[in-house]
N, C-alpha and C positions, 0 to 999 in steps of 0.2 A: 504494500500500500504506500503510494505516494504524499509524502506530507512534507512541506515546506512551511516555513516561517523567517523571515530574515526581518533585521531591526540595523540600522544602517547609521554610524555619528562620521562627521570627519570634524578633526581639531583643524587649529593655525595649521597642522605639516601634513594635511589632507593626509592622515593616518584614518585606515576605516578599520572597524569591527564588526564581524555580523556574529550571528547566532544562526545557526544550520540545524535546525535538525535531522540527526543522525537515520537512515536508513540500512536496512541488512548490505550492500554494499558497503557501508564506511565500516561494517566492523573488525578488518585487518587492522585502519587507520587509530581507531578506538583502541586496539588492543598495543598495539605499537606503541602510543603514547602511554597509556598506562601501566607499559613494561620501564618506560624510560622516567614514568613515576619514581615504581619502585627501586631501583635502581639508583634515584638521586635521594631518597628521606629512609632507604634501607629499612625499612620496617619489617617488609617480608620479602622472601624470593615464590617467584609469580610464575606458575605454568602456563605459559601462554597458548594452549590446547583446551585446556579449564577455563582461562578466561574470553579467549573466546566461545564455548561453549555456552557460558556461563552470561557473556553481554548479548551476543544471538537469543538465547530465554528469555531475557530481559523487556530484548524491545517488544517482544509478543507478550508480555506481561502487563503492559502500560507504562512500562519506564522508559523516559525519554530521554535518550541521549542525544546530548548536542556538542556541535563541534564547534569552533572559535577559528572563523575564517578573519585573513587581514585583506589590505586592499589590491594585495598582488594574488588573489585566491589561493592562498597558501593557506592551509589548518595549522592552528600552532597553539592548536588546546582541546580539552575537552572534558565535559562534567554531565552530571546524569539530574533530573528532575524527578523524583515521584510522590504521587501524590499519598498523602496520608489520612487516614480515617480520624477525624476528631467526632465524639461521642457527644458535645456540650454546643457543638455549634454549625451550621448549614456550610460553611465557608471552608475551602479547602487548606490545609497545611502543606509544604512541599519539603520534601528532604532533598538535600543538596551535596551529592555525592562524586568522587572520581575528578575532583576538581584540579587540572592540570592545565598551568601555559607554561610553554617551554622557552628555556633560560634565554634564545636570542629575544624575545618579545615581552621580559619584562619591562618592570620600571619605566616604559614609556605611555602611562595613562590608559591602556587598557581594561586593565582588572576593574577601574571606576565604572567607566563606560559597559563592560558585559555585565557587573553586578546589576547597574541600573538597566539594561537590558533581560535580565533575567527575573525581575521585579514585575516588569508592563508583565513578561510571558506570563509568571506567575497567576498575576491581576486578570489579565484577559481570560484565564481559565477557572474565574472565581476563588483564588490564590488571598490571601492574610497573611501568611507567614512564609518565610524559608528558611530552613536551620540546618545546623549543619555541625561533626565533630572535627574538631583539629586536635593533633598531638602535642599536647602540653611546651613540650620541646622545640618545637615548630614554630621558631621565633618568625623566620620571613611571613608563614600565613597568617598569623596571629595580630600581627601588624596590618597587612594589606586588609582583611578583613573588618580588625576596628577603624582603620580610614577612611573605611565607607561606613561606617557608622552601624556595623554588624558586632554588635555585644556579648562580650560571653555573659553566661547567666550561673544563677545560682546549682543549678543543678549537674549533677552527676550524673557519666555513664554508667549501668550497673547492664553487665550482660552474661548471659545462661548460655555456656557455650557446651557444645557435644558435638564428638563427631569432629 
């Protein structure tokens, strides 16, 4: 199934960023970058047979991955949306996962611009929230994410792992 969505800024140096989202096609592309994730915050080592297994399930699940095109149509990111059940309110939550720009494409104003583009997506699909875990450690996310005015909160991960 065919799905597009593109949100388009250029600054002063006609720098663009769009928001793609991902189709069964991009997920070599998907899986590539978030080999090259792991690889630079070491957290775990990634069978990339698993994950892409594993991002293919996904988009048939309703999880949306999207890719961070620049103005030369180069990909040089990519982070997943899904939506989450809240119990108390009509309005949907989004979890914010896989969140990756690769090192030639930071620190030039990007991350502002796809947050705030990731916000309308949100909003247009009756979206209130997006959240998201970082590793404590994870001084570079930790920052870029409070500079757009994304908060860590009082609460704690607590997870039931098996398997």
């Amino acid at each position: 199934m065919a799905r597009s969505f593109l949100l388009t800024f250029a600054d002063k140096e006609k720098m663009i960023s769009k928001l793609k989202i991902a189709l069964d096609s991009d997920v070599d592309t998907i899986v590539s970058l978030l080999s090259d994730m792991q690889s630079e915050v070491r957290e775990v080592e990634i069978d990339k047979n698993i994950t892409k297994e594993s991002v293919s399930r996904s988009l048939k699940e309703h999880v949306y991955w999207l890719l961070f095109e620049d103005e030369k149509q180069n990909i040089f990111g990519t982070c997943y949306l899904q939506s989450v059940h809240n119990y108390w309110q009509i309005e949907k939550r989004f979890y914010l996962g896989g969140f990756y720009i690769v090192p030639s494409h930071r620190k030039q104003g990007r991350f502002k611009e796809l947050n705030r583009q990731l916000k309308e997506w949100a909003i247009d699909r009756g979206g209130v929230q997006i959240y998201c875990h970082i590793h404590e450690n994870n001084e570079e996310s930790l920052n870029a994410f409070a500079a757009v005015n994304i908060r860590q909160t009082e609460y704690k991960l607590c997870v039931h792992h098996w398997g």
